[in-house]
Backbone as CSV, one residue per row, in Angstrom:
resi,resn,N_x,N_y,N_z,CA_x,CA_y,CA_z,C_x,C_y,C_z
1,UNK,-49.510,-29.592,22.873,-50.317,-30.750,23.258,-49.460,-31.720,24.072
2,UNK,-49.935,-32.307,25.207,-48.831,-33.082,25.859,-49.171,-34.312,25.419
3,UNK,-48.531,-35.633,26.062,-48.473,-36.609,25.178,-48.615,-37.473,26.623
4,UNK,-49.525,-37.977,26.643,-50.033,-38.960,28.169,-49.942,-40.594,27.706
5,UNK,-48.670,-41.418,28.877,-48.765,-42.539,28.475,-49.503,-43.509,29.827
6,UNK,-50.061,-44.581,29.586,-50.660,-45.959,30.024,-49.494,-46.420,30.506
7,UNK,-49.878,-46.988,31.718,-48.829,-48.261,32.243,-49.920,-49.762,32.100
8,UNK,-49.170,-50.347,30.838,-49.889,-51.804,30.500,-49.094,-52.542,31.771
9,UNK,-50.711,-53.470,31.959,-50.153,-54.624,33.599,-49.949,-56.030,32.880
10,UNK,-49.514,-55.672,31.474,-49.047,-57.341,31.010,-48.340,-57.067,29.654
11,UNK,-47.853,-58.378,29.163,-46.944,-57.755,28.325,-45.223,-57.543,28.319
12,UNK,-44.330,-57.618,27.473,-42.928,-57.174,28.045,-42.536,-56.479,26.782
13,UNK,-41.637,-55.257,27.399,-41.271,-53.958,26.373,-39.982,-54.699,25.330
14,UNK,-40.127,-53.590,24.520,-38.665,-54.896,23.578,-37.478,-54.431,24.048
15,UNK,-36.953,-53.161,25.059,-35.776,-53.731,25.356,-35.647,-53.875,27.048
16,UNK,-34.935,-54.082,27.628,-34.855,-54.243,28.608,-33.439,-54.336,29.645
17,UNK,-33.571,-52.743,29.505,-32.580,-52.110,30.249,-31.695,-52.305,31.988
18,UNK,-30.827,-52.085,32.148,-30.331,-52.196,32.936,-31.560,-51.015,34.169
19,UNK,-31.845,-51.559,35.658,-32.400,-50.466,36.709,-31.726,-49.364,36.947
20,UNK,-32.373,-48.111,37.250,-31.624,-46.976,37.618,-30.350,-47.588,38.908
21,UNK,-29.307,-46.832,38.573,-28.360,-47.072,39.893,-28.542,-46.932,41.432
22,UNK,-30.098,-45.515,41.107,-30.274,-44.927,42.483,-31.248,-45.798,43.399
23,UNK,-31.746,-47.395,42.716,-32.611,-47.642,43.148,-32.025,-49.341,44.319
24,UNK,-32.027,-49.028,45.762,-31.529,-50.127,46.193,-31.707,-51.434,46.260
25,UNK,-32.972,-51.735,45.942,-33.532,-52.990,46.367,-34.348,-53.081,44.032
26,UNK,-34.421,-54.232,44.212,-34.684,-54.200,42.672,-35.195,-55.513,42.181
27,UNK,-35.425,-55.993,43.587,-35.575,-58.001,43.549,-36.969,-58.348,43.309
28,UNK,-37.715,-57.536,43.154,-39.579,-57.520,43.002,-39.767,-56.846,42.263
29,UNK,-39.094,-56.146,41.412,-39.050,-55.068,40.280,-39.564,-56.102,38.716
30,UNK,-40.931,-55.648,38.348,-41.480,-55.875,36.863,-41.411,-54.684,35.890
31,UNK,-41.401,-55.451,34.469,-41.220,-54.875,33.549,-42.183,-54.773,32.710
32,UNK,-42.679,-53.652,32.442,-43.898,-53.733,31.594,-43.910,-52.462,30.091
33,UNK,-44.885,-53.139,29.592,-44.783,-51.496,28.376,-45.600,-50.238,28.380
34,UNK,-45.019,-49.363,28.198,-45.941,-47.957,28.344,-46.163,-47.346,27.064
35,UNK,-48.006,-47.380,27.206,-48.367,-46.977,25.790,-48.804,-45.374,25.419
36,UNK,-48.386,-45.205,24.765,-49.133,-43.412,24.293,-50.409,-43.557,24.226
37,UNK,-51.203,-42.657,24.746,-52.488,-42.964,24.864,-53.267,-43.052,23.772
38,UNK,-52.777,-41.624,23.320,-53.338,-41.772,21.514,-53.308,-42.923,20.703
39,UNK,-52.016,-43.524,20.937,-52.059,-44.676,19.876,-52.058,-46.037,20.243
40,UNK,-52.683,-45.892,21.358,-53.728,-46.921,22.339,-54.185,-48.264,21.498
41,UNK,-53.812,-49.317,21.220,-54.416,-50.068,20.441,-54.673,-51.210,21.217
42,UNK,-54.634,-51.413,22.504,-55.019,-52.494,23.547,-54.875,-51.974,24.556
43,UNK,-55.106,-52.420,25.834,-55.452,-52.067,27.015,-55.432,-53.404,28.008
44,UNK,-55.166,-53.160,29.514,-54.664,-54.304,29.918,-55.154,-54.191,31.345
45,UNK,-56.014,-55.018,31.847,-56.512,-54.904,33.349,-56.041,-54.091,34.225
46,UNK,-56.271,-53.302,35.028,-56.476,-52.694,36.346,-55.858,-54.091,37.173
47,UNK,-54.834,-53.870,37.791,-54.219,-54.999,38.809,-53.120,-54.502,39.486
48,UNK,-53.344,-55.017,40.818,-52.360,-54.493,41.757,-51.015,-55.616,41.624
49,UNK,-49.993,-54.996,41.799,-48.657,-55.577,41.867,-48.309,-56.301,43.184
50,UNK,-47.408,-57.391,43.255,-47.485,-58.067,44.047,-47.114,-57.230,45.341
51,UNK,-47.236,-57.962,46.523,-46.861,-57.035,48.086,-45.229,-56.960,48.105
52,UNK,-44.621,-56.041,47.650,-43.066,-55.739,47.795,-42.674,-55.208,48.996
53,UNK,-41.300,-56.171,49.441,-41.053,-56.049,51.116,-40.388,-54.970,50.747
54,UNK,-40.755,-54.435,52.107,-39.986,-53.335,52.756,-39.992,-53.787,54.278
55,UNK,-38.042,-54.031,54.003,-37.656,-54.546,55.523,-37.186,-53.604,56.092
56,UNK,-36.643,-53.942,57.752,-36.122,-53.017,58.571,-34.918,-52.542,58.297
57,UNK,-34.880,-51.539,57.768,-33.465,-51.198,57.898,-33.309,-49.245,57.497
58,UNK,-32.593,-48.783,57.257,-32.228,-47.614,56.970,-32.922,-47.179,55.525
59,UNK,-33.252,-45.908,55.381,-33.902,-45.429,54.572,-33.508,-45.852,53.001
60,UNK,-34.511,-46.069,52.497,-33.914,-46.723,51.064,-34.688,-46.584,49.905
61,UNK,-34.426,-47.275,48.567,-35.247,-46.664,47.525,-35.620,-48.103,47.066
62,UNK,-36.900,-48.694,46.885,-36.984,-50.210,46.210,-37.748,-49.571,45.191
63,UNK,-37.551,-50.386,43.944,-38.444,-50.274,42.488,-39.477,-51.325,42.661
64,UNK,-40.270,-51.398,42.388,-41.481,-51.935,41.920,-41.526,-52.302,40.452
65,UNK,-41.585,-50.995,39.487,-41.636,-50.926,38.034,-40.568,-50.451,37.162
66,UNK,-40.747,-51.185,36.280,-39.728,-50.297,34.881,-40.718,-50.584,34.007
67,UNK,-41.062,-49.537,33.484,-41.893,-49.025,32.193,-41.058,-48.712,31.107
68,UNK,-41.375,-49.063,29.223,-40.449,-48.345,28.341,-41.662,-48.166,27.448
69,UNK,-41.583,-47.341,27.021,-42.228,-47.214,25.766,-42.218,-47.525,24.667
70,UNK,-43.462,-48.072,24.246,-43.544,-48.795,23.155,-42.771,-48.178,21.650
71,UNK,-42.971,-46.626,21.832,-42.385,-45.941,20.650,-41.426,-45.594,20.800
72,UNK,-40.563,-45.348,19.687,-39.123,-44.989,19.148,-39.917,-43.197,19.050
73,UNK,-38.820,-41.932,19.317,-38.698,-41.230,19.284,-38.418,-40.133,18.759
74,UNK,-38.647,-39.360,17.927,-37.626,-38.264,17.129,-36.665,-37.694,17.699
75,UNK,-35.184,-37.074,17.355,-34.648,-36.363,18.368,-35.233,-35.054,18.389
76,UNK,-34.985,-35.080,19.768,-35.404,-33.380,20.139,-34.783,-32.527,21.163
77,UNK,-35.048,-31.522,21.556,-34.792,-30.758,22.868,-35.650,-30.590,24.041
78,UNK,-35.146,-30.887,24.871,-36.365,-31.046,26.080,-35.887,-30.057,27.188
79,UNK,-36.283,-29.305,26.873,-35.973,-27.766,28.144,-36.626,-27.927,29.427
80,UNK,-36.429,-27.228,30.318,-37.132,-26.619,31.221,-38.846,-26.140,31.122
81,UNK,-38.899,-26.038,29.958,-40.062,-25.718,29.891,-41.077,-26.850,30.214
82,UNK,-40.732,-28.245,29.714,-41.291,-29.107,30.106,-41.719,-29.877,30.950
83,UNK,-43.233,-30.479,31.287,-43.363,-30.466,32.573,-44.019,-32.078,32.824
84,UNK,-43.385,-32.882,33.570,-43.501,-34.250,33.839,-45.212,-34.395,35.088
85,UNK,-45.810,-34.989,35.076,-46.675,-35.755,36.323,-46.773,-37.015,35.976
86,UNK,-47.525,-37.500,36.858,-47.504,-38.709,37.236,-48.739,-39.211,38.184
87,UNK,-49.730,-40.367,38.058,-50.861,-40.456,39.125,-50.939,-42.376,39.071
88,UNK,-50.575,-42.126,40.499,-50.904,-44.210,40.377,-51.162,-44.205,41.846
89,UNK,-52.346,-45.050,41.819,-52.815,-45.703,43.047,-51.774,-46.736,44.043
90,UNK,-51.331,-46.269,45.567,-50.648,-46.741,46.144,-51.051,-46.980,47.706
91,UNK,-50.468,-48.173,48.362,-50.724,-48.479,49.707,-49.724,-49.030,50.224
92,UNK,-49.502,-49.197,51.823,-48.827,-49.739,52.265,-49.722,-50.465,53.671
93,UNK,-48.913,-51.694,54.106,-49.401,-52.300,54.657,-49.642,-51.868,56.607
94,UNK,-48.662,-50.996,56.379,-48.505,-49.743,57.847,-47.754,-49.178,57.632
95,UNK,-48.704,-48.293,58.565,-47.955,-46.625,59.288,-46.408,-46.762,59.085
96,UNK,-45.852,-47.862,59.729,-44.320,-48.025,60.724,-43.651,-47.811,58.673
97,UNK,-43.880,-48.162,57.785,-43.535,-48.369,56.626,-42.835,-47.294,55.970
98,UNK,-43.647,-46.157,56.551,-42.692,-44.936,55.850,-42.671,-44.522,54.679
99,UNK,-43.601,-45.223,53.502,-43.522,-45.438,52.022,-43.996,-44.072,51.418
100,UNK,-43.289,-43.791,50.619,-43.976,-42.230,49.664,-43.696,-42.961,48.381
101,UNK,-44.223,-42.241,47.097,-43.799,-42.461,45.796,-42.588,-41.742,45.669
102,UNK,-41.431,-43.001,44.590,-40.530,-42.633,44.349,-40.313,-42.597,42.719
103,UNK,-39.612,-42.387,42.117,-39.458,-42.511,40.467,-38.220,-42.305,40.005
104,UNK,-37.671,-42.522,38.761,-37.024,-42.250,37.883,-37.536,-41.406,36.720
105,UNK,-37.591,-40.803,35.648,-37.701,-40.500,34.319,-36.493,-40.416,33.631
106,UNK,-36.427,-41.925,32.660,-34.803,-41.811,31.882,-35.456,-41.670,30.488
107,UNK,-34.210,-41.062,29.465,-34.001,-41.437,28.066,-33.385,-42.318,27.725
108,UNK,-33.322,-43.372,26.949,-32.802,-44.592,26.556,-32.438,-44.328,25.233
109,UNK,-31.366,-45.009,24.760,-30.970,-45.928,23.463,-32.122,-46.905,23.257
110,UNK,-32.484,-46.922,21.647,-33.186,-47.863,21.477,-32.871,-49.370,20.889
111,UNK,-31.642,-49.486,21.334,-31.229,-51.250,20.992,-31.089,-52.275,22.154
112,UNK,-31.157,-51.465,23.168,-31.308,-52.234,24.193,-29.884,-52.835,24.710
113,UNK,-29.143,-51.249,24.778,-27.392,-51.565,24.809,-27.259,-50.716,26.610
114,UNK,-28.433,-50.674,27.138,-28.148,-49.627,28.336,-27.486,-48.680,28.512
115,UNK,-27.658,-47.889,26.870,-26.946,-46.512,26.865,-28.375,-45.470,27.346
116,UNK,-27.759,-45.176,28.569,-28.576,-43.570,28.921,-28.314,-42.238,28.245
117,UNK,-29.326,-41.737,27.695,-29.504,-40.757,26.886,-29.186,-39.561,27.760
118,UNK,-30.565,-40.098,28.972,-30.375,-38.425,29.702,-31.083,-38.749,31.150
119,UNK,-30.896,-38.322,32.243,-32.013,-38.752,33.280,-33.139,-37.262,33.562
120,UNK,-34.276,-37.407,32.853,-34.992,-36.051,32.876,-35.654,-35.756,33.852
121,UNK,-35.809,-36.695,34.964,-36.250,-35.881,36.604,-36.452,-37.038,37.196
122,UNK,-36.211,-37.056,38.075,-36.719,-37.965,39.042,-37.087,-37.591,40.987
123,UNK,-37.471,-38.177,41.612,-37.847,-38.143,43.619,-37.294,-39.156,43.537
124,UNK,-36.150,-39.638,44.603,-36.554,-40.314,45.530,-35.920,-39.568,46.855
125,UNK,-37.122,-39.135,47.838,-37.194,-39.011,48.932,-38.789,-38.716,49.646
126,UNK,-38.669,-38.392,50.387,-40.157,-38.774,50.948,-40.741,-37.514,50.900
127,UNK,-40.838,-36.995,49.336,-41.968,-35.875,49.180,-43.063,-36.211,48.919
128,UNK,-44.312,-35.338,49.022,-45.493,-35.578,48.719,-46.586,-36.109,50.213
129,UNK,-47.128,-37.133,49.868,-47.770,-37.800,51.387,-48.058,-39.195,51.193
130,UNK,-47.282,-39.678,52.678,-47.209,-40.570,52.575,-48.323,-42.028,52.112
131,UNK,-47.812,-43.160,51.862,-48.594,-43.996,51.321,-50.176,-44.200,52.235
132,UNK,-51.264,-44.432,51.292,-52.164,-44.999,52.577,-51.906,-46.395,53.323
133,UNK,-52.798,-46.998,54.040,-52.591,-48.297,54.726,-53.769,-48.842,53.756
134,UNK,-53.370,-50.354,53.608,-53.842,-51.256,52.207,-55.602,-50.923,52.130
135,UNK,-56.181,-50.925,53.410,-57.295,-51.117,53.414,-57.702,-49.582,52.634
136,UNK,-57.388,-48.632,52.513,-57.610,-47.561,52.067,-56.788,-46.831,50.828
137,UNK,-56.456,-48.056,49.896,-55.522,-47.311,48.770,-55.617,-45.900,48.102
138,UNK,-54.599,-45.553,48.105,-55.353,-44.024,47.125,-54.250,-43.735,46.347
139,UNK,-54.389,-42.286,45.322,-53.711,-42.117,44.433,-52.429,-41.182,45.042
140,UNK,-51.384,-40.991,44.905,-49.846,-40.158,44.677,-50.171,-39.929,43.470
141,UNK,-49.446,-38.640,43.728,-48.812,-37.751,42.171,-47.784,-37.522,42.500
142,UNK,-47.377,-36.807,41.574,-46.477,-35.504,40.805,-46.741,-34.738,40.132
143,UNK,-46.742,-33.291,40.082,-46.679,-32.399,38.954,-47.842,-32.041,38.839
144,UNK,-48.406,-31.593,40.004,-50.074,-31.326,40.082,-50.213,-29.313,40.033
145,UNK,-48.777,-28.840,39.770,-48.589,-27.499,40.120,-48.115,-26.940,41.122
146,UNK,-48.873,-27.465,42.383,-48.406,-27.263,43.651,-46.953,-27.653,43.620
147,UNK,-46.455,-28.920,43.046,-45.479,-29.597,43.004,-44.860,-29.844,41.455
148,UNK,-44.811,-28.738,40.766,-44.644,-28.603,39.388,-43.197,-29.604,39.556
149,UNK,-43.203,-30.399,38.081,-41.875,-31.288,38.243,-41.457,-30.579,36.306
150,UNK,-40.464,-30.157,36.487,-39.449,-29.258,35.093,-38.742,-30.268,34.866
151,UNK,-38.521,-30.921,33.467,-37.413,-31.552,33.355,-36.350,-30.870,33.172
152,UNK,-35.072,-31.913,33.410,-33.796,-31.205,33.347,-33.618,-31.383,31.566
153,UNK,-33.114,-29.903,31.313,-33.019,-29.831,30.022,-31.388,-31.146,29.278
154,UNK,-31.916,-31.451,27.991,-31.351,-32.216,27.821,-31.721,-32.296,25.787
155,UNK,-30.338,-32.668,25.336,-30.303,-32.642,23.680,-30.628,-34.286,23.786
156,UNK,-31.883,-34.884,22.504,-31.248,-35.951,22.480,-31.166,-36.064,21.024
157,UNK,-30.177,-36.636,20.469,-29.646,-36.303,18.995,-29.898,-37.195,18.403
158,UNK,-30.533,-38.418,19.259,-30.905,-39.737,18.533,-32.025,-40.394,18.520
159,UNK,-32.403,-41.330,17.676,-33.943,-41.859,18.176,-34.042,-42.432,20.002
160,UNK,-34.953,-42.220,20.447,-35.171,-42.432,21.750,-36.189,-43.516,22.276
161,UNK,-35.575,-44.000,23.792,-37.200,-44.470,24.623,-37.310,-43.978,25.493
162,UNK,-38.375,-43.748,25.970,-38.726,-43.184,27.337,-38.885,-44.631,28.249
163,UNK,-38.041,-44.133,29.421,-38.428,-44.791,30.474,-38.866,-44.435,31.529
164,UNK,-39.669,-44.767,32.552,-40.172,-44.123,33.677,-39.866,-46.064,34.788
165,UNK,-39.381,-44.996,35.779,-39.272,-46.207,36.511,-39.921,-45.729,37.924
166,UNK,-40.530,-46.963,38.701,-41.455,-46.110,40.169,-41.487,-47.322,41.358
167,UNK,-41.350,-46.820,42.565,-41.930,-48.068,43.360,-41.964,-46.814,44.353
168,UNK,-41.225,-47.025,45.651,-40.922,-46.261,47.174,-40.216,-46.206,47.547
169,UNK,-39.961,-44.821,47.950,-38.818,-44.425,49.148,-39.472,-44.884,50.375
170,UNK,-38.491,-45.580,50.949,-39.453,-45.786,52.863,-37.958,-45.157,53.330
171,UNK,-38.996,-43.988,54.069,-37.689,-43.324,54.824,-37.614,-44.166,56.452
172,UNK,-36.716,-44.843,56.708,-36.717,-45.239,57.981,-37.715,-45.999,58.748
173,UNK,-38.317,-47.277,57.797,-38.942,-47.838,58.301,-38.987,-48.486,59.790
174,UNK,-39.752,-48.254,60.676,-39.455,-49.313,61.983,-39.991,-50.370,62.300
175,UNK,-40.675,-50.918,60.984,-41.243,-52.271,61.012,-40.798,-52.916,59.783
176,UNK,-40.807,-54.216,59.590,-40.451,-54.758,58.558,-42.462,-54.709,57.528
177,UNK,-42.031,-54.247,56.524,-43.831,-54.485,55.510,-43.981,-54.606,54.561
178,UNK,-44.654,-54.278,53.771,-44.758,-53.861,52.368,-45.750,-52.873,51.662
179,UNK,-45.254,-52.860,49.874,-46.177,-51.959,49.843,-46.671,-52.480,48.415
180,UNK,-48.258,-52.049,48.118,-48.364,-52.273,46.895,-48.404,-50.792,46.115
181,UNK,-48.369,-51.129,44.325,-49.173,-49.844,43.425,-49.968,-50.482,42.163
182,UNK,-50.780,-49.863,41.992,-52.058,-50.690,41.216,-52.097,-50.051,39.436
183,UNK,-51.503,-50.708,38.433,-51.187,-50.348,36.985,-52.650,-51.312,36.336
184,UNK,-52.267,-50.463,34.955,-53.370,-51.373,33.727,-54.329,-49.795,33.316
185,UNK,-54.826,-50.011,32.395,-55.494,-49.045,31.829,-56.896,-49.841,31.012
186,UNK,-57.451,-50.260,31.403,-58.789,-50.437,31.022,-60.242,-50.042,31.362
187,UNK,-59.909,-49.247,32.307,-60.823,-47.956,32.699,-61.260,-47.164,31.924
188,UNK,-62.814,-46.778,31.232,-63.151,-46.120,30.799,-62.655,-44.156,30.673
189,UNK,-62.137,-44.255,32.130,-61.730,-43.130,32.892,-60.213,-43.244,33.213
190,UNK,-59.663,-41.936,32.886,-58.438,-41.510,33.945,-58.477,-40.931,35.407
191,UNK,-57.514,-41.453,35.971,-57.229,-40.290,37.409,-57.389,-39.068,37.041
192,UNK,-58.021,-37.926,37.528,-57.451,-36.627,37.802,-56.017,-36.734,38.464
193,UNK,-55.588,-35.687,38.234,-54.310,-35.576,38.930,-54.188,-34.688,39.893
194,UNK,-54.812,-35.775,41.180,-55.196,-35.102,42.680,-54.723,-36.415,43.350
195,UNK,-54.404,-36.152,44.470,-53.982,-37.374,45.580,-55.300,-37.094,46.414
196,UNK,-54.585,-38.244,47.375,-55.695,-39.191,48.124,-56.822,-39.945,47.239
197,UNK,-56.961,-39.846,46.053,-58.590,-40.500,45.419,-58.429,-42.635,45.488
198,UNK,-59.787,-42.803,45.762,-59.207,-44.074,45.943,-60.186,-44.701,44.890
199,UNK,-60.709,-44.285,44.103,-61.215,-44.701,43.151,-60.947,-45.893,42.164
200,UNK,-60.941,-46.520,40.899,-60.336,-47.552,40.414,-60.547,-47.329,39.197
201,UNK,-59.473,-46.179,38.777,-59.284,-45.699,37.532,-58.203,-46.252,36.643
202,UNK,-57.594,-45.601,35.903,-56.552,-45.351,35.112,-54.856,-44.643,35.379
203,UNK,-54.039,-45.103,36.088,-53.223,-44.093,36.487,-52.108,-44.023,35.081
204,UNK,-51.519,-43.317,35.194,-51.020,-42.418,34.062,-49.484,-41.974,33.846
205,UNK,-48.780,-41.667,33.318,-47.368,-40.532,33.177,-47.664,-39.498,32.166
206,UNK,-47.448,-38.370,32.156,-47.192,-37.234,31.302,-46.441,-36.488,31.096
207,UNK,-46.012,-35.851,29.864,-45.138,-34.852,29.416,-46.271,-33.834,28.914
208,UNK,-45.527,-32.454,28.946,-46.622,-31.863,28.799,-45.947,-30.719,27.109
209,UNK,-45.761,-31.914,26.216,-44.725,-31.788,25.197,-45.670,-32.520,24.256
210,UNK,-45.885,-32.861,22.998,-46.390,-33.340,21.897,-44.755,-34.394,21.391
211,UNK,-45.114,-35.165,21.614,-43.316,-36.176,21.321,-43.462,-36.707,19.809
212,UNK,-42.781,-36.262,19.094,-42.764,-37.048,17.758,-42.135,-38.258,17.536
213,UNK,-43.156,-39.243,17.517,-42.713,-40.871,17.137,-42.389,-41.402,15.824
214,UNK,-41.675,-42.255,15.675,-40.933,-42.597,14.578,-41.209,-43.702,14.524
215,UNK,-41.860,-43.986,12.816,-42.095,-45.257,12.525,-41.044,-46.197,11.637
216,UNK,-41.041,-47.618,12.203,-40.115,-48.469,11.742,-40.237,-49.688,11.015
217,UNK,-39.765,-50.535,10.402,-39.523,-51.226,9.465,-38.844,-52.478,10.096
218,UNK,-38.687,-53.064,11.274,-38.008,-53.939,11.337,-36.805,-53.346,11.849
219,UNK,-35.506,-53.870,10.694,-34.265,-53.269,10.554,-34.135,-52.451,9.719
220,UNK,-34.951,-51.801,8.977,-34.763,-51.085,7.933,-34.917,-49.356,8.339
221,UNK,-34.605,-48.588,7.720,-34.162,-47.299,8.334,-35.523,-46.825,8.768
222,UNK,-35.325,-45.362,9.984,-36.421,-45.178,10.999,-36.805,-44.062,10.058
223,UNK,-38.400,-44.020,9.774,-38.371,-42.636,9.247,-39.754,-41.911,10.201
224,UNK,-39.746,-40.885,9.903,-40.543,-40.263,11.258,-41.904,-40.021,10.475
225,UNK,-43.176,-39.996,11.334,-44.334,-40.015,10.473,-44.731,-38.799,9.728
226,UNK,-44.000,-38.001,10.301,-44.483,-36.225,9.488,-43.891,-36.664,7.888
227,UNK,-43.070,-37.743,8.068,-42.145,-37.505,6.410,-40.993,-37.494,6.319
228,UNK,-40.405,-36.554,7.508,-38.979,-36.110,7.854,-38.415,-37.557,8.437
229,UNK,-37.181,-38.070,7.721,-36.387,-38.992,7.849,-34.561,-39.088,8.667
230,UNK,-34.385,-40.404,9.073,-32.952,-40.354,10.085,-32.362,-41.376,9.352
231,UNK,-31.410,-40.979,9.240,-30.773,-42.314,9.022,-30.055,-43.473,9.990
232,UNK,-30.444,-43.006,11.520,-30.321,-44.284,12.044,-31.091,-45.398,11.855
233,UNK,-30.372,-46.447,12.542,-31.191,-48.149,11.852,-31.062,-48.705,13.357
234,UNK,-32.255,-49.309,13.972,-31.929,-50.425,15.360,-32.825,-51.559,14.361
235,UNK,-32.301,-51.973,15.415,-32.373,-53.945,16.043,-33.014,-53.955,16.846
C-alpha cells in the first residue's frame, strides 16, 4: 500500500531544517507541513505561492518549498524497489523563463539538529516539460512510469522525517521572471498523475511503500503503533 502525503498551505512543521545544499537561490523559500493522507485530520486551502523571481543569469536551482512531515517514522529499509511521484500545479510568467519542476526527497533526524539521514531522489534539471505561462497553469509530475523515479536505497536505523523540498530549475533564463506553484489540499479530489491538467485539485507526494509511523508522548519514549517499541526519545 503506498502512503500519499498533502502539502498543507498554512501552518509550520516542528522542525525546521537547514535547505538542501543543491538549491541556489532560497530567499522566497516557505515552510509548510506535509500530511499523510490517511491521517488527514485538517486540510488547508488551495493557494498559489507568492511570484518567486527568477532573474537573469545562468542556469540555477531556486526552492519555493520545504515540506516535513508531520509524522515520526519507524526505521526501515528503503530499496530500489521503491517508487517516489509527485503532482503540483505550476506556471511561469514566460517562455524566456526556462522553469521545469525541480525537487529534493530527504530523510531527516527528528530533533531538528539538521542531521541528514539519507537523500532518497531528487531532479534538478530541466526534465519533464516545461512550466506553463501563468495564464494557463497546469500540473508537473514525476513518477508517472514513463518517468519512473526509484529511490536510492538507503538503511534508516532511526526514527525519521520525511522531507520533500520543490520549486525550479530555470535552465538559462533570458529574461528576468517568475514562477508560481499552487499547494493546500481541500479539494474534494486529487490530481491524477498526468501533466498538463489545469484543473484545481489536490496536488500530492508519494511513496509507493506503506511507512510505519510512530506514536509519541511529548518527551517520553517513541513507541510505534503496531506495539513494537524504540527506545529512542526526541524533543
Amino acid at each position: 500500500m503506498a502512503t500519499r502525503f498533502w502539502f498543507q498551505s498554512t501552518g509550520s512543521p516542528s522542525i525546521s531544517p537547514n535547505f538542501d545544499a543543491g538549491w541556489e537561490q532560497t530567499g522566497s523559500a516557505t515552510r509548510r507541513p506535509m500530511t499523510d493522507k490517511k491521517q488527514a485530520s485538517t486540510v488547508s486551502a488551495l493557494t498559489d505561492s507568492s511570484a518567486i523571481t527568477i532573474p537573469i543569469t545562468t542556469t540555477q536551482q531556486i526552492l519555493a518549498y520545504q515540506f516535513i512531515s508531520d509524522q515520526i517514522f519507524l526505521p526501515v529499509r528503503l530499496d530500489a524497489s521503491v517508487l517516489f511521484s509527485m503532482v503540483v500545479r505550476c506556471s511561469e510568467n514566460a517562455t524566456t523563463n526556462n522553469a521545469f519542476l525541480a525537487y529534493v526527497l530527504r530523510a531527516l533526524g527528528v530533533d531538528g539538529s539538521n542531521t541528514v539521514l539519507a537523500t532518497l531522489a531528487s531532479s534538478m534539471t530541466n526534465a519533464g516539460t516545461e512550466f506553463a505561462v501563468t495564464a494557463s497553469a497546469a500540473t508537473r509530475i514525476f513518477g508517472n512510469g514513463t518517468t519512473t523515479v526509484a529511490l536510492t536505497a538507503s538503511s534508516l536505523l532511526q526514527p525519521w522525517r520525511l522531507c520533500l523540498e520543490f520549486g525550479a530549475h530555470a535552465q538559462a533564463p533570458t529574461a528576468a521572471g517568475s514562477f508560481i506553484q499552487r499547494i493546500g489540499c481541500d479539494n474534494a479530489s486529487d490530481f491524477a498523475l498526468t501533466s498538463a491538467l489545469t484543473t484545481n485539485l489536490n496536488p500530492w507526494m508519494e511513496l509507493s511503500v506503506n511507512l510505519k509511523a510512530l506514536t509519541s508522548n511529548n518527551h517520553k519514549s517513541i513507541k510505534a503503533a503496531s506495539g513494537m517499541s524504540v527506545g529512542d526519545r526526541i524533543r
